[in-house]
N, C-alpha and C positions, 0 to 999 in steps of 0.2 A: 319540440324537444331537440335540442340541443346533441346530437351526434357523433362518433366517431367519423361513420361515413361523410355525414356532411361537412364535417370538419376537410376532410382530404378532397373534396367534390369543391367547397369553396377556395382552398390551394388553388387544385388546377385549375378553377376559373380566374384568378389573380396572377399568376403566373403567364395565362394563353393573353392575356390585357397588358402584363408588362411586355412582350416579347411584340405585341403588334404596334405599340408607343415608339418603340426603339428602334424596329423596322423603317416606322414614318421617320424619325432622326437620321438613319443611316448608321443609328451607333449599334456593335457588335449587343445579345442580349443575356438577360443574366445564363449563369451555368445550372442547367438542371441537377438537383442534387443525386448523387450518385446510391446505388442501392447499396445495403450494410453491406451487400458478398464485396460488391467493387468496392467500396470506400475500404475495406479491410486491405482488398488488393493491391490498391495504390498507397497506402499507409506502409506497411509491412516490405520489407524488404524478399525477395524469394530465398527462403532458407531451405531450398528442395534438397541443397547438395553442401559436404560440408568441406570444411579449411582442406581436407585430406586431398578433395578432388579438385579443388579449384587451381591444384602444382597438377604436372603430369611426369605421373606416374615413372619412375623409371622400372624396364623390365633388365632384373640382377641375374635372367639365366644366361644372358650374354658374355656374362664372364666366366670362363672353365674354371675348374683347379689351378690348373697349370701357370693360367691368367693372373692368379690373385697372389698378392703378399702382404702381409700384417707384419708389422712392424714398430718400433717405437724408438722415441728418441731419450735418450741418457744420458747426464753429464750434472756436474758440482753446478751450485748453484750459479747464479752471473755468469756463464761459461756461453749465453746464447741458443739458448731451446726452443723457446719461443720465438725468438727471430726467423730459425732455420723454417721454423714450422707456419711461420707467414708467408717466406719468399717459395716454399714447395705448394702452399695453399696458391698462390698467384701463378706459378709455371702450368696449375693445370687446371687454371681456369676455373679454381675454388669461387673465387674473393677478385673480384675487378682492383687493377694496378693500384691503388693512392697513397699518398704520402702518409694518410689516417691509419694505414693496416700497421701499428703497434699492438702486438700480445694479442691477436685478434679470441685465439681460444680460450686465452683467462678470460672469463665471463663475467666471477665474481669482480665484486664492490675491492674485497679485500686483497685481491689479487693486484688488483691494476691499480692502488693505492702501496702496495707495497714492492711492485715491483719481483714478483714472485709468484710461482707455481704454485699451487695447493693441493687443486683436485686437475686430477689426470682425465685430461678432454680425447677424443676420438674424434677421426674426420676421415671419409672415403673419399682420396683422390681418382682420377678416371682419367691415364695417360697414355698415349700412341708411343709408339717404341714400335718401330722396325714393319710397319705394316700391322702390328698387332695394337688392340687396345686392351691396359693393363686395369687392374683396380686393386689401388694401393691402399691399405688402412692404415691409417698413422696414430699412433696416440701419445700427444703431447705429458710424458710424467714430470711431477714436480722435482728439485735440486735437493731440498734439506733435507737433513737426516733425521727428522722428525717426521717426513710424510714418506719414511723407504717401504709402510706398508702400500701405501697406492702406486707405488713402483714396481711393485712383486706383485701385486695384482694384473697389474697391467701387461706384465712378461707371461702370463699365463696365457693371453690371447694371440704372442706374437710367436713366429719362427725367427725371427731375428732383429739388433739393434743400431741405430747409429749412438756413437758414442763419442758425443760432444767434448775439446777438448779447448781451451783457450788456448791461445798463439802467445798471448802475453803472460799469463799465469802459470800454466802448465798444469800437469797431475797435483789433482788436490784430493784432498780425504775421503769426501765423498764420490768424488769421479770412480777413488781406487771401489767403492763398499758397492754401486750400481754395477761396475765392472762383474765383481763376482758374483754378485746375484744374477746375471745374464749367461754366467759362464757356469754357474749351477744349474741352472735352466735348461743347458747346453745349446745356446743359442747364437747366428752366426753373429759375430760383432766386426762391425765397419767402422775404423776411427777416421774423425771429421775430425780435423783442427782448423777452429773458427777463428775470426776476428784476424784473418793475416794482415790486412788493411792498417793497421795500428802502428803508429812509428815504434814504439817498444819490441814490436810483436819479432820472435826468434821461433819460426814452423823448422826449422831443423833441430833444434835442442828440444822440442816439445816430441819430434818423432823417434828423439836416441830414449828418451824417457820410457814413450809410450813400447820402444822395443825392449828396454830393459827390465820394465814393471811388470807389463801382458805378456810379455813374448810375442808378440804381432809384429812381423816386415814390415821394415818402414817405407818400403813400395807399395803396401795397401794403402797407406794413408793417404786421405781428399784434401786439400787444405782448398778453403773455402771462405768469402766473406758473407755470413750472411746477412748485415746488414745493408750492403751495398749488390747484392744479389753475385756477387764474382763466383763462376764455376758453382753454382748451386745445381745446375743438370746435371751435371755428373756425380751427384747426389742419389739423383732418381734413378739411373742407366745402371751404380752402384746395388742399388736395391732389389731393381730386375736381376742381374745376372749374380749377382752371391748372396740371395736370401732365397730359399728354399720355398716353396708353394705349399700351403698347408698339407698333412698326410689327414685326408677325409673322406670319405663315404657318402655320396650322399644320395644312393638308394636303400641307407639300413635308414630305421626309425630314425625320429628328430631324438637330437642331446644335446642341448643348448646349455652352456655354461652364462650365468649372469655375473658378471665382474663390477660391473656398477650397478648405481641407481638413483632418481631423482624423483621426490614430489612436485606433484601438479596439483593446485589447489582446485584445477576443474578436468583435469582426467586422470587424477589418481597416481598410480607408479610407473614410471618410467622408466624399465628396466635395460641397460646396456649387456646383447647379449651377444657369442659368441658362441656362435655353431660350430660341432664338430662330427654331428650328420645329421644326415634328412635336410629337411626345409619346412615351412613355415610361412603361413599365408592367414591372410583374414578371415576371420571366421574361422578356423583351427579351435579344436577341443583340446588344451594343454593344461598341464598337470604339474604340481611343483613337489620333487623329491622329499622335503624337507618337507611343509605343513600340509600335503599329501590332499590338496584344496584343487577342485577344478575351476578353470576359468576360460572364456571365449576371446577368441583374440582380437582387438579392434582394429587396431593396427599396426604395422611395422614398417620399417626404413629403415635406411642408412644418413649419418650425419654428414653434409657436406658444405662446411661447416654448421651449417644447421637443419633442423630435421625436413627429410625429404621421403615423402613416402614413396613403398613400393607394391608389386604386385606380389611380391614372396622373397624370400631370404632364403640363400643355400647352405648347404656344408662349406666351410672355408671361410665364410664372411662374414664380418663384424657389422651389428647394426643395432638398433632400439626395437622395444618389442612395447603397447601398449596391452594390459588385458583386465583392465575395471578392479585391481588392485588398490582398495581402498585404503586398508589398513596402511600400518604405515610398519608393521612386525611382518607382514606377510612376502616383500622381496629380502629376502637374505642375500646378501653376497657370500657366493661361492655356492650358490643355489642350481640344480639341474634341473632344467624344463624337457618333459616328454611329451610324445600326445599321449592325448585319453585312449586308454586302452591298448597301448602298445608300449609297456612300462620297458627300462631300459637300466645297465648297470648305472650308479648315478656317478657323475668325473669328479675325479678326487677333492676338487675346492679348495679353500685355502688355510693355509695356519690361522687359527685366530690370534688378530693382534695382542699383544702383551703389552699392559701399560707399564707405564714406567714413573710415573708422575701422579701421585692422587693432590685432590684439591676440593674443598669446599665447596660449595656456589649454593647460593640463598637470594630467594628476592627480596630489594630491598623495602618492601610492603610484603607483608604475609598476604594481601587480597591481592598480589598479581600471581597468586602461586600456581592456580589453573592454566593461567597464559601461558608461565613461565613451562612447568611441565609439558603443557600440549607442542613448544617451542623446541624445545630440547629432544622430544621424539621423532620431531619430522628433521632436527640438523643430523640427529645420531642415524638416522635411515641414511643420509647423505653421506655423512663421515663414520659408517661403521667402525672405526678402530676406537670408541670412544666407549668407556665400560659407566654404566648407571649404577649408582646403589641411592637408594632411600637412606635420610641420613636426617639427625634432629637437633639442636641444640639450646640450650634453655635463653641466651643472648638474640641470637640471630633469627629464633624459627624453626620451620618445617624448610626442611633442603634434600640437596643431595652432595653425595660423594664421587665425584666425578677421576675417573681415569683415563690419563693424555699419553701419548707417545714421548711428550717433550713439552718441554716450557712454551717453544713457538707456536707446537699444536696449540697450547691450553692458549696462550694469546690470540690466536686466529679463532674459535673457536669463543672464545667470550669475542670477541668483535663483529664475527656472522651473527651472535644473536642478537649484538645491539644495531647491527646493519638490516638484517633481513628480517629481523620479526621485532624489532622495538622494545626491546628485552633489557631492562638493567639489575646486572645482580651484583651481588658481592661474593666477591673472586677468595677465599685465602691462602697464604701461603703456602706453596704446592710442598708434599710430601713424599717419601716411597714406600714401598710394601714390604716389610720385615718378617721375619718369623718366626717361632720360636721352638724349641723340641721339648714338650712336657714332661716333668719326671716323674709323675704317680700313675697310676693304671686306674684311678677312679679320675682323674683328669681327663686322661683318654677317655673316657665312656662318656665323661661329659660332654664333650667340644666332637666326638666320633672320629679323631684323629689327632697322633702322635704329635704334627707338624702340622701347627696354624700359620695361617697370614693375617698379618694386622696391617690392617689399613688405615684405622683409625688412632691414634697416638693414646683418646684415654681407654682405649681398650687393651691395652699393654699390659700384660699378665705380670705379675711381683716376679722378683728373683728367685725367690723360695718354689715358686711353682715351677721352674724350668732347669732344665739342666743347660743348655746353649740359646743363645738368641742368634739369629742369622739376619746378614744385610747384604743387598743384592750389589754385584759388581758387573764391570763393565768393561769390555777389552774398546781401548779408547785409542785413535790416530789421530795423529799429528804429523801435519808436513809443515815443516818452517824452512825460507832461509838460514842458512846454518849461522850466522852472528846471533840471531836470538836464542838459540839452543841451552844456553847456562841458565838466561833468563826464565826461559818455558819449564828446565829441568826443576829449578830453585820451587816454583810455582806447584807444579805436581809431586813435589813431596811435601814440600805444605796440604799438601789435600791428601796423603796417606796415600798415594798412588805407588804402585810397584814396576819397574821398567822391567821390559820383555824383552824389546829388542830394537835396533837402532840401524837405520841403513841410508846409504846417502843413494839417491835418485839420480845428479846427474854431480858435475864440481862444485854448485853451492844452495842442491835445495837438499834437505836431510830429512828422512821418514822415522817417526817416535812412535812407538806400541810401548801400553799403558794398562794396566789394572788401576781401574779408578772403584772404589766405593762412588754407589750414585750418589747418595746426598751430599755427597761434598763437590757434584759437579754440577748440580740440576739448576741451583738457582744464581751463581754469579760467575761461573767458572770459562763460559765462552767469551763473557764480556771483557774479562781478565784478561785472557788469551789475546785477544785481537786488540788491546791497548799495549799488552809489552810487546807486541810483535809488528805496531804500525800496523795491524791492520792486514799483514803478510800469512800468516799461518793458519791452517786452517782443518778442522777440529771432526773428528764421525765417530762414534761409536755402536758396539753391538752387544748385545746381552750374553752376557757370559757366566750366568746362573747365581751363585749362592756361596758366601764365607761369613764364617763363626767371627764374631765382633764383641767388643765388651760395650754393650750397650746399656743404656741408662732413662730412665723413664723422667724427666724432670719437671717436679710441678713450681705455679708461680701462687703464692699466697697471698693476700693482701688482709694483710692485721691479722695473722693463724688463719684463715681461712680459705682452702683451697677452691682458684679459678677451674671447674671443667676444663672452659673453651681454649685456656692456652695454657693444656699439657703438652709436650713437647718430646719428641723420643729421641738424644743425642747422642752422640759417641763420648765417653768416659774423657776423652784428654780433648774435646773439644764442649764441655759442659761449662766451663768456668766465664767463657764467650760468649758464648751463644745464653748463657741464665744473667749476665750482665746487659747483654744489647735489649734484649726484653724489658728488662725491669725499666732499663734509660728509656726506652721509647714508654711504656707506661705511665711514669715518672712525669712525661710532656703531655699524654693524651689524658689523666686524668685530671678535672675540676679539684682546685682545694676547696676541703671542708673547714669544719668547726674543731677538728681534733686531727690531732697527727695520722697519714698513714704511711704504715712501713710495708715495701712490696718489697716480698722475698722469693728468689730463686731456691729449691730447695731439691735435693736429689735422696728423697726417704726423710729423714729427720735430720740430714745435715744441711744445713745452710749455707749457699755456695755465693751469693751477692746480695746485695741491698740498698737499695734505693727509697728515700724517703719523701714523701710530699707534705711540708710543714703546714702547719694550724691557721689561718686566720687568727690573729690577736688582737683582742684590744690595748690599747696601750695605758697600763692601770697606773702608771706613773707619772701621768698628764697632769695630774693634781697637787704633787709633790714639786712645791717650790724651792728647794733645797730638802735642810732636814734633816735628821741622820739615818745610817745605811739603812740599820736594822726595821726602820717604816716599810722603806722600800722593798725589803728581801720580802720583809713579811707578806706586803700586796703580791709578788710575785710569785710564792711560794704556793699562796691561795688559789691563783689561776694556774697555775699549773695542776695543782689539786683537779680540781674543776674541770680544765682539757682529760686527768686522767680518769674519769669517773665517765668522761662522754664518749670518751674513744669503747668505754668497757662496752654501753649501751648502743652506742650510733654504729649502724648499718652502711657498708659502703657498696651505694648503688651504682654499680659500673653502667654510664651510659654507650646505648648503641655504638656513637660514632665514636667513641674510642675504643671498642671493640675491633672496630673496623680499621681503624689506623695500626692496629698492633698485629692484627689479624692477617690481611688484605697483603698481597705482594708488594714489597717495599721498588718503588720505583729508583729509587737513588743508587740501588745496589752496582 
């Protein structure tokens, strides 16, 4: 009988006969095979301990209160943010010297493809000053005035700012809107004027500015290059001695403010927080103010520039918090973390951002729609200022209605999802949010409120329903050299704009306040701006609430029958425009048929433009070799007949992709 045992009994006797062969050769002999424990052993790499511990550890009680400053840098866009925030990363020994450290904190694809801030990065420096070791939290915020919410988030973690100013450019729009969100903050502000290195560059006309705008001595001001590292120390030495050390506690309970946050596709939420008492350590039993959920802590650090873990986190100190946060609803920003069982007032958080910009987005397959939703939950966790609504259309799909800060958010934001999750959708033409004051009391009991917001254009309530419609304005800056000033002025009253008030900066750059109606600025109005002005002026706005408008619901018909998808909600003396550019670009994206069609702009039952897309014909007069008239009238009379019996019957089937041409942001604008 044939055996296990003897199976393995005959091995080893083939094995002890090969080893004694090899001996007599002198040749080394085979390898005994190793048992499953060891071949496991040697296969496997040792995964006893994990990424956390294989860095060592930094211990953060080394640093007092007194020790620490939080801080952030502020300035118009191109003004050099990112630069300063390279050469400060390399003075303390962030980021090793090279030529490669470009925008090292923009992390994003879309960042360092476009040459701009988006999302506001943090980084702990760790610097000797005077015998003492300091530890500096910097957090790099974005320029444009579309991301000024992640710039007020970001001032909530500091005591004070530098505030970046070009040498060559000088005070610009948005420098002045960062300014006084810093100085509402009450926060200390340090002005840098960068870039002195520049043959153009004039740092004494840029410091009479910065004294006459700020009221800030123009003997605080650093003038510095930071792309050539000139006087960037005195940057840092600036920071120790006139920025304040956090006011913290950090023997009462933990109260961590979360200012950011980021998905991990394999640890879940990564929460950017900011202690303003206690501490916080692994393994910590924490608690979140908001969905009142417990969780264990896995880990926490500080970013230098990238994550470095630690043994605990104190009062005073900015760092990452990990704690098996799955969800992707469960970090809020503006969120307070306590421990378990030692509940605490929660710190006040932030405004929730206001959109300013509504927009469509549809996939362009209804079967990526899963993707796409699951896609836009984990970017919206990242860029909370982004508002969701579930939204349908009978053309396009299952979608949503998406709520931006601004045109460049909604740009950026459709390009993260086609960068980082492979995401193509259809974008349409971005809109604002309206509203209107009901005039009947069974209206009101309907809708449960006076004063609706429509978001949506075909949901715009008749005239007869409303006593006022309201459209949101904007107190909007401008700084130009003063030669474009007629030009700029010409420009903003074509857009219904109201001037405020007017001041010149220094001999010939001149400051312009504006009421603008937003939709007359959201979709072409900076592009405008920066072509009559060479590219010199430059443009910030802030929400300035609500005014009564004669506003207009405008539908587009094609053969009497109203399109849904491109209702349009215009202002009265700007209808006759805007129901003409429609029809023309229709006009081009629709296939001809077999019968005439007529696409009308129409505002109620008046007809405000018209544009026709003529018949395919045959040519019935092919046959007629001379003749007289009355053959020929007769043939043509007949097809005409015939086109009008078909137009009665034939359906005109609007294809997708001319939906999508009429629809979809006009890039030419």
């Amino acid at each position: 009988m044939w055996t296990l045992a003897g199976q393995g009994c005959w091995r080893r006797r083939a094995l002890a006969a090969c080893v004694t062969r090899a001996a007599r050769r002198g040749l080394p002999g085979p390898r005994p095979a190793p048992t499953r424990g060891a071949a496991a052993e040697s296969k496997a790499p040792d995964r006893s301990y994990s990424s956390a511990d294989r860095k060592e550890k930094i211990d953060m009680s080394r640093f007092p209160v007194e020790n620490t400053r939080n801080f952030s840098i502020i300035a118009h866009v191109d003004h050099g943010k990112s630069t300063l925030a390279d050469r400060l990363l390399e003075l303390t020994g962030a980021i090793d010297k090279t030529k490669n450290n470009k925008q090292v904190l923009d992390k994003l694809q879309v960042e360092r493809e476009r040459g701009i801030t988006v999302k506001a990065q943090t980084a702990s420096l760790f610097y000797d000053y005077e015998g003492k070791q300091y530890l500096l939290n910097l957090i790099d915020t974005p320029g444009h005035v579309d991301f000024s919410y992640e710039v007020s988030r970001s001032l909530s973690a500091c005591q004070g700012v530098l505030l970046v100013v070009d040498a060559n450019e000088g005070i610009q729009a948005q420098t002045v809107a960062n300014f006084l969100l810093a100085f509402e903050a009450q926060l200390s502000v340090i002005p840098v004027i960068n870039k002195i290195d520049l043959k153009n560059a004039d740092p004494e006309r840029v410091e009479k500015q910065i004294e006459k705008v700020f009221d800030i001595p123009n003997d605080e001001c650093i003038k510095i290059s930071a792309k050539l590292g000139t006087n960037v120390e005195s940057v840092l030495q600036a920071v120790i001695k006139r920025i304040p050390p956090p006011k913290v506690h950090r023997k009462n309970p933990l109260r961590a403010l979360v200012f950011d946050s980021t998905f991990d596709q394999y640890r879940g939420v990564i929460a950017n927080v900011a202690l303003f008492d206690g501490m916080v350590s692994k393994g910590d039993k924490i608690v979140s103010a908001h969905t009142q959920k417990t969780y264990e802590v896995n880990e926490v650090g500080v970013l230098n520039p990238n994550e470095q873990p630690t043994h605990k986190l104190y009062a005073g100190q900015v760092g990452y918090l990990i704690a098996g946060m799955k969800d992707v609803t469960e970090a809020q920003i503006g969120d307070t973390l306590y421990l378990h069982k030692q509940p605490v007032e929660p710190l006040p958080g932030f405004k929730s951002a206001k959109p300013m910009v509504f927009a469509g987005m549809y996939p362009i397959d209804q079967s990526e729609y899963n993707n796409l939703k699951s896609a836009i939950e984990k970017l919206t966790l990242n860029d909370s200022s982004v508002t969701v609504h579930r939204d349908s259309s009978l053309a396009l799909g299952a979608g949503w209605r998406l709520g931006f800060l601004g045109l460049l958010h909604m740009e950026v934001f459709n390009q993260r999802l086609e960068q980082e999750y492979n995401a193509s959708v259809i974008l349409t033409t971005p809109t604002v949010p309206y509203k209107a004051v009901l005039s009947s009391a069974k209206l009101i009991k309907e809708y449960r409120e006076k004063e609706i917001t429509i978001i949506n254009p075909a949901q715009f309530p008749d005239e007869s329903k409303v006593t006022e419609y309201l459209e949101p304005i904007v107190l909007g800056t401008i700084i130009t050299p003063d030669e474009y000033t007629g030009k700029i002025m010409m420009l903003c009253q074509a857009r219904r704009a109201v001037q405020k008030n007017m001041m010149y900066i220094d001999q010939n750059r001149i400051m312009l306040k504006y009421l603008f109606p937003l939709n007359e600025i959201v979709v072409d109005f900076y592009d405008s701006l920066k072509s009559l002005s060479s590219g010199y002026a430059s443009f910030d706005y802030e929400d300035a609430g609500y005014q009564t408008a004669e506003l207009v619901k405008m539908d587009i018909l094609l053969n009497g029958n109203i399109v849904e998808e491109l209702v349009t909600v215009v202002h009265k003396d700007k209808a006759y425009s805007a129901g003409k550019a429609i029809c023309e670009r229709l006009k081009d994206s629709l296939p001809r048929q077999l019968f005439e069609i007529a696409i009308q702009a129409a505002l109620g039952s008046k007809i405000i433009a018209r544009e026709t897309v003529k018949a395919y014909r045959k040519n019935v007069l092919a046959k007629c070799y001379g003749g007289d008239i009355t053959r020929k009238m007769k043939l043509l009379k007949r097809q005409a007949e015939g086109k009008k019996k078909l137009r009665k019957v034939g359906n005109v089937e609007v294809p997708k992709d001319a939906f999508i041409k009429v629809l979809k942001t006009q890039s030419d604008k």
